[in-house]
N, C-alpha and C positions, 0 to 999 in steps of 0.2 A: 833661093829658099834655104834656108837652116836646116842641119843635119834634123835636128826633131822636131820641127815640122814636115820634113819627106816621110819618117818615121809613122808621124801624127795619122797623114794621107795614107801611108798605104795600110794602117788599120792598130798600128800598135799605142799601146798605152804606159805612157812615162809611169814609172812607180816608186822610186826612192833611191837613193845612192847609197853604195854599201862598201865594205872593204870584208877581205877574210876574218873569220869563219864566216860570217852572215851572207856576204856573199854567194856559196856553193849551197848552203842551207834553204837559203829564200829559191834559187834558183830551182831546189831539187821541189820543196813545197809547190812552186807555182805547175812544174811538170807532173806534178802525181795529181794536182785537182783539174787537168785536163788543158795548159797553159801552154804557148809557144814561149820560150823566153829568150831575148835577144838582151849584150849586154854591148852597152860603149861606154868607151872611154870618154872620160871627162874630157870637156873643150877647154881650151887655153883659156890661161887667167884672164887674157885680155878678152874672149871671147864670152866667157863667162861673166865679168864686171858689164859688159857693154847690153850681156841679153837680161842683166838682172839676177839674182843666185836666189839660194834654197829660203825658204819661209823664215827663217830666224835672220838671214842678214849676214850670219857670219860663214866663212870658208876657210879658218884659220886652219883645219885641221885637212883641208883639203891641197892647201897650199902647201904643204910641209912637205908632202910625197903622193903626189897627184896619181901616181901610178897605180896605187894601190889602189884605188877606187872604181866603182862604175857605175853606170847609172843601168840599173834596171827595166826594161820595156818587154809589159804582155803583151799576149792577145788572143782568144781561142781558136785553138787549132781548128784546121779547116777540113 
């Protein structure tokens, strides 16, 4: 099983990939409207080409310094 699908399972919800400022921004929004937020890091290139990438196709900007990035996952706190 895929890192985001165990995610999927145990109740979180993928939401967009982000780098700073927007990153700590989205994160603090999702926590003050009552959010758990969990973030990872992006999968390897080869991990990512093989599961399919983001709605437009491209991850040029993801490839350049992958570090920077994460992908965002809700889910209401319990």
């Amino acid at each position: 099983m895929k890192r985001e699908e165990e995610l999927i399972a145990a109740g979180w919800e993928r939401r967009f990939v982000a780098s700073e400022p927007r990153l700590s921004e989205m994160v603090e929004m999702y926590q003050e409207i009552g959010f758990e937020v969990h973030l990872e890091p992006l999968p390897s290139k080869e991990e990512w080409d093989a599961g399919g990438c983001e709605e437009s196709g491209c991850t040029a900007c993801f490839d350049l310094d992958r570090d920077r990035y994460r992908i965002i996952f809700t889910r209401p706190v319990k």
